[in-house]
Backbone as a ProteinNet text record, in pm:
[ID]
protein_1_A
[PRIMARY]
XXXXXXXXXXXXXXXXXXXXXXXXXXXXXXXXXXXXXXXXXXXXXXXXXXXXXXXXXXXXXXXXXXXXXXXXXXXXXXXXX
[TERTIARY]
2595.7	2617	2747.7	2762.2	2894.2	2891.3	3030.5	3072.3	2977.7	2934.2	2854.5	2743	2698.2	2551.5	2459.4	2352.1	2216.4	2179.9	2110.1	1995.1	1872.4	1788.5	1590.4	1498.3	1387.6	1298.7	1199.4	1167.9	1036.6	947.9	824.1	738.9	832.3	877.3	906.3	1054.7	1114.3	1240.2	1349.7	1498	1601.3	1659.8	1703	1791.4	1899	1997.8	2095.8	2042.7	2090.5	2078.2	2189.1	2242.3	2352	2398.4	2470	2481.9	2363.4	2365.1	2273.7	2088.7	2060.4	1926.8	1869.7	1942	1937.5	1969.8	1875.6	1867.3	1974.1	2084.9	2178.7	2168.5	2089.7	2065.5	1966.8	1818.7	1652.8	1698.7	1564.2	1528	1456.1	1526.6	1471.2	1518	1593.2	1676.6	1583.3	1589.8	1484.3	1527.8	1659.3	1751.9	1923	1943.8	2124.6	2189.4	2345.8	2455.5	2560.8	2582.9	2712.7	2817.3	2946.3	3052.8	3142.7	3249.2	3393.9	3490	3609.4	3772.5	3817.4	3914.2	3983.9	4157.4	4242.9	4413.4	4438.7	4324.1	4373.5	4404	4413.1	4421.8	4327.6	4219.4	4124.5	4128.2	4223.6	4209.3	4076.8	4046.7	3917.7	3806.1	3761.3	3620.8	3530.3	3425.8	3279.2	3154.5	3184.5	3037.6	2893.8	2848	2689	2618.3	2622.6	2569.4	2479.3	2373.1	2190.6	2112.6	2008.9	1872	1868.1	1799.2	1680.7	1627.8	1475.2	1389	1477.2	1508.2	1591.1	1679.2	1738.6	1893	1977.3	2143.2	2251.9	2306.2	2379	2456.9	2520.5	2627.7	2700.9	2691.4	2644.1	2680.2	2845.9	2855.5	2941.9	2885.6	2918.1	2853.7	2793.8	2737.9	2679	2594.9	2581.6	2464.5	2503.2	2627.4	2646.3	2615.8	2599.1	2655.4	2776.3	2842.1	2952.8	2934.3	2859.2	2852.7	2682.8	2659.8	2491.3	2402.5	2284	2215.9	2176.1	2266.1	2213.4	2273.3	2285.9	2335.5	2240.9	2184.4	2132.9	2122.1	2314.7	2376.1	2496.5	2539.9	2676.5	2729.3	2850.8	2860	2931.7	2947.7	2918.9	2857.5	2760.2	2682.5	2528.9	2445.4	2358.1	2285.8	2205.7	2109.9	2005.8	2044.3	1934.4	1890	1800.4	1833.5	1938.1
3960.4	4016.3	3960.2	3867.2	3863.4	3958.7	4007.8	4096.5	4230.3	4276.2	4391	4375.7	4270.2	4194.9	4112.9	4134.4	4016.5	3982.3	3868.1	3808.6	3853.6	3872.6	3936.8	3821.7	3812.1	3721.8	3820.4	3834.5	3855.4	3790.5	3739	3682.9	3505.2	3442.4	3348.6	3326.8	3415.3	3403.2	3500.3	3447.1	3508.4	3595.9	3652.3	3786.9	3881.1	3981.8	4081.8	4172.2	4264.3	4390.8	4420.4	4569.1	4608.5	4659.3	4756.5	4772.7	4885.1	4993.1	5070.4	5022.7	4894.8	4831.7	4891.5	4892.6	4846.3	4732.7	4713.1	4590	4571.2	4480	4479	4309.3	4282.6	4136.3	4084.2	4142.8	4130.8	3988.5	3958.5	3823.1	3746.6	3607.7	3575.8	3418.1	3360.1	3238.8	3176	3057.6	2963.6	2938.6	2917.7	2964.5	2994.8	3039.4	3049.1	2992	3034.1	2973.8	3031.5	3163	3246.6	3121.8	3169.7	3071.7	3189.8	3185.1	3296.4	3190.4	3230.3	3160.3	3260.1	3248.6	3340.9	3284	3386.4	3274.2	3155	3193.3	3024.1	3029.9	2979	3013.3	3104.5	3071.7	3146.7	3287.8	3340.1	3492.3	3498.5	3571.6	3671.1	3687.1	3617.5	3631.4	3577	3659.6	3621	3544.3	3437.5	3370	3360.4	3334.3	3285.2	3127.7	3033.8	2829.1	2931.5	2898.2	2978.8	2808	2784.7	2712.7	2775.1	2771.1	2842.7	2731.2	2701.1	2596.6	2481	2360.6	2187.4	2230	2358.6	2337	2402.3	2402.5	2499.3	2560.6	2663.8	2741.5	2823.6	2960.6	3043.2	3197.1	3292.2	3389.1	3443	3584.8	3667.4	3750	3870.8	3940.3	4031.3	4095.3	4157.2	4047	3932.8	3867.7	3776.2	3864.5	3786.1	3616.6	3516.8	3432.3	3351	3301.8	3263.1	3104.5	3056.9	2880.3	2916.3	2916.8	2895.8	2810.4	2820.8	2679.9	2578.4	2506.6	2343.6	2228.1	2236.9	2095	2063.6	1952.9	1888.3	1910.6	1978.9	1973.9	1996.1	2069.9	2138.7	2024.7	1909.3	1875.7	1986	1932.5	2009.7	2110	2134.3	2255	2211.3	2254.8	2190	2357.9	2391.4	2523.3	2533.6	2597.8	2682.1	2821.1	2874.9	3057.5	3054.6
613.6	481.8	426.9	303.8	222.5	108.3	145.5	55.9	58.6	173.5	172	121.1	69.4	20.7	114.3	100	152.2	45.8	104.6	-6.3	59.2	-46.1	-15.8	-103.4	-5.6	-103.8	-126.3	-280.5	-305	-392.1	-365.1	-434	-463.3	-322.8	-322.5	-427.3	-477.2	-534.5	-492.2	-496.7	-396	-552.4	-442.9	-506.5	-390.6	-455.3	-339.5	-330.2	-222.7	-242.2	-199.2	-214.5	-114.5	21.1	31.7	215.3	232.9	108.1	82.2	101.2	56.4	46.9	-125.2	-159.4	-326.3	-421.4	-475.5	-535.3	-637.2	-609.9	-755.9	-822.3	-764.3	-870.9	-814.2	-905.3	-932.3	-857	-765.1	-758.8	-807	-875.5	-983.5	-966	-857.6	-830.2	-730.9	-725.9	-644.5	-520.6	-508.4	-399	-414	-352.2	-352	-267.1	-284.8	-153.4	-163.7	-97.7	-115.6	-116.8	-165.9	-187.9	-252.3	-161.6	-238.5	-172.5	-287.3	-270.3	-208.8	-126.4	-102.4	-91.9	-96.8	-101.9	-169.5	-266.6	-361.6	-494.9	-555.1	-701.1	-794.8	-765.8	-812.2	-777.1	-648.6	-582	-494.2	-474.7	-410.8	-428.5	-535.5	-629.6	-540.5	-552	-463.4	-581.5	-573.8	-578.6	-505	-645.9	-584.9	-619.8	-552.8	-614.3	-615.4	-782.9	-779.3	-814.6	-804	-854.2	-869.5	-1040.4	-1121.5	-1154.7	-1136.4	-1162	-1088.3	-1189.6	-1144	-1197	-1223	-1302.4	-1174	-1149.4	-1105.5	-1179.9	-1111	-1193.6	-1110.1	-1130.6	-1053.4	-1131.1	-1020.1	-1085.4	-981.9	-1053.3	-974.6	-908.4	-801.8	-760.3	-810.1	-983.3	-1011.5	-1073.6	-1022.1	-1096.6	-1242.7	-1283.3	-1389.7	-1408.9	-1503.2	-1463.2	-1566.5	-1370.4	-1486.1	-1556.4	-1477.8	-1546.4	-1540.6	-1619.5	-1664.6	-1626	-1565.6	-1526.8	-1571.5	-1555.5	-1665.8	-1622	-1471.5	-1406.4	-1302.1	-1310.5	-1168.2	-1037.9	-995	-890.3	-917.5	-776.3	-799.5	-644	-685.7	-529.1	-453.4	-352	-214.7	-159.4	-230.4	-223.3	-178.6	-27.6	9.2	-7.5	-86	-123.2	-68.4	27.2	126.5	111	127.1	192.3	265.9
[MASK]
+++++++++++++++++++++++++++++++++++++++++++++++++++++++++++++++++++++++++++++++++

């Protein structure tokens, strides 16, 4: 679990739930790749690398997102379950 989160597949698309087993961000991503900074400039913030369809993008941990999907590819990021 990062950040007190899993990922769940249903109906072949990823999504979280929490420590509880409640869903806080519908699955709806083709796959993800947890990713948080920690001690760096950025602080503490928990990411998510998402596929939706051929695009990338990032949410935060309520799903938000913060860079929208519309890149090819995010480098260094190899997106698995």
């Amino acid at each position: 679990m990062i950040n007190e989160r899993a990922f769940y597949v249903d109906d072949d698309k990823v999504g979280y739930v929490n420590s509880a087993g409640q869903k806080i961000i519908v699955a709806q991503f083709d796959s993800v790749i947890p990713y948080w900074t920690c001690g760096s400039d950025y602080g503490s913030d928990h990411f998510t690398v998402v596929r939706f369809g051929e695009q990338y993008g990032v949410v935060d941990q309520g799903g938000k997102y913060v860079i929208n999907p519309q890149f090819e590819g995010l480098a260094g990021f190899s997106l698995e379950y």
